[in-house]
N, C-alpha and C positions, 0 to 999 in steps of 0.2 A: 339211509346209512345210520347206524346206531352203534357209539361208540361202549367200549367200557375200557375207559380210563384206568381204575383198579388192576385191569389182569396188563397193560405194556408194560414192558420193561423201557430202561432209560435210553439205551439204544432207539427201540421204536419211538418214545415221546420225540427227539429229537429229528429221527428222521422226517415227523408228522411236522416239525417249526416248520419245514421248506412250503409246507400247503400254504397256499395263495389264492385269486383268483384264478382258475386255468387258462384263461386267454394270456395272462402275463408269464405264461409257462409255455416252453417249444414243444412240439408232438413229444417229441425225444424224451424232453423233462416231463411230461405226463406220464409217457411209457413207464420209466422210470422210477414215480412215486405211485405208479399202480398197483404192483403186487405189496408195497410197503402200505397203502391205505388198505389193501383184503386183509393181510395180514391183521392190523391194527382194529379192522371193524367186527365186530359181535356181529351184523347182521346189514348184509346190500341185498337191494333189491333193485334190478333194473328193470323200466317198465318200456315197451315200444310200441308202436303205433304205424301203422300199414299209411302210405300216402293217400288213399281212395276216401281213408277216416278222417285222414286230415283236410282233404278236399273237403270235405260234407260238413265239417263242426267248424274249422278254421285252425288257426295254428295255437293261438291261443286260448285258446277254448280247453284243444284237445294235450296241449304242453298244462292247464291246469288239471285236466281231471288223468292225463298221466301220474303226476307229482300224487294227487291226492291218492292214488292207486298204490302208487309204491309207499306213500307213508303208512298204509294201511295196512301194508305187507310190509313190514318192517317192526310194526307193534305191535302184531297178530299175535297174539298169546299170552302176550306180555300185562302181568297183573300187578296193576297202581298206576301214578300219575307218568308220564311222558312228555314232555315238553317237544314237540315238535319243532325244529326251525325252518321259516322259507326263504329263499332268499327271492325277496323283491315281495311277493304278492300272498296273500291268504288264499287259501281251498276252500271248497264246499266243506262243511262241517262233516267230520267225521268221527267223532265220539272222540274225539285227544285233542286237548289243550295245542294253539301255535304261536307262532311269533314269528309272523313275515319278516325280516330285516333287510331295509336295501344296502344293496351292495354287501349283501350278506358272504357271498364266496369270497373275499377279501377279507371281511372280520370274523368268521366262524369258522373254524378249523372243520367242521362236520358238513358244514355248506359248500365248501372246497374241496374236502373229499371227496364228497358227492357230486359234483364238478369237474373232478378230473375222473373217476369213474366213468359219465353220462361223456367226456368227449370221448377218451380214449375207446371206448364201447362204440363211439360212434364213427370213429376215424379208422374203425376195423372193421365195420360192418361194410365203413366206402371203401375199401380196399376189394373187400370181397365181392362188391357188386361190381369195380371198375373190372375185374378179371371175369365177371359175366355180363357185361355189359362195356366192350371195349367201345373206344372211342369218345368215349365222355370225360375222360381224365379226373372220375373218381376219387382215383387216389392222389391226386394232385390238388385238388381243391376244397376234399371233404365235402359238398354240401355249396361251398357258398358263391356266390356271384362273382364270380372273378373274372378278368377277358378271356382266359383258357376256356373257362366256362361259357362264357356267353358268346365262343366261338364255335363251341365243340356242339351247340344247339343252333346255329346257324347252318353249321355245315350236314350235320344227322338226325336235326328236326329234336323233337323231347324224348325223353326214355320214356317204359313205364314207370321209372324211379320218380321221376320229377312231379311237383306239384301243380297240376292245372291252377288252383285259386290263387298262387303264386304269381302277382303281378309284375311280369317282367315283360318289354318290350321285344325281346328276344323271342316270346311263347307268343307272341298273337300273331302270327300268320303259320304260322308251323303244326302240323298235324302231329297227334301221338305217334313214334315211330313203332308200330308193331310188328315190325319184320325181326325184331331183335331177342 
């Protein structure tokens, strides 16, 4: 996400106080401040990652050299210094200055933005796959471990969606369901 300050107007600066970290935000309130951070940003870039990638590198692996992918698509072109921000952890070097900052999406307005972007991008894409992939309550739980969730892989085994390397109790006797 790369902001330019200079071109909002006072309206948009104001809209952009409400960014926070996005967990402390409802779906709703992300919706929300989504199109008011595209508006506000010069330049997003979202990067995604197939689950079979994620199996093979690990989560964290493949969540750093996502990040480093989108900062790199994000400064592409861009001539002079950059100041990159992470929030939490540093990238493989990639020719631009950074500065991991923990708990970065809470005190950086551009780590926030980029934080409600990365959910709300994500809590669209589970909606989309819960309507091709019924019965996993997708759009009910996003992604994460919840008893819907860890009912709905009791009762229809794993999607192709789901993470084999993902250590849950729920995935170790249950085969990939690929009937679906």
């Amino acid at each position: 996400m790369l902001f330019d300050y200079q071109a909002l107007t006072t309206r948009e600066l104001r809209a952009l106080s409400k960014l926070n970290d996005s967990k402390q935000h409802s779906a709703e309130a992300r919706e929300e401040l989504y199109p008011l951070v595209l508006l506000s940003a010069a330049r997003v870039v979202v990067v995604s990652r197939c689950v079979r990638g994620i199996d093979a590198l690990g989560l964290h692996k493949t969540n750093l050299a996502a990040l480093r992918d989108a900062m790199q698509g994000v400064t592409q072109g861009i001539d002079g210094e950059v100041l990159c921000l992470v929030d939490g952890f540093s990238v493989a070097e990639f020719g631009r200055p950074q500065r991991a900052i923990v708990d970065g999406d809470a005190t950086s307005a551009a780590i926030a933005a980029a934080s409600i972007v990365a959910k709300v991008t994500r809590d669209r894409f589970m909606r989309h796959a819960d309507s091709q992939h019924p019965g996993w309550s997708f759009a009910e739980h996003v992604g994460y471990s919840t008893p819907v969730h860890r009912a709905a892989i009791l009762r229809q085994g794993v999607s192709p969606l789901h993470r084999m390397s993902f250590q849950s109790l729920a995935y170790q006797q249950l085969p990939l369901n690929t009937a679906v």
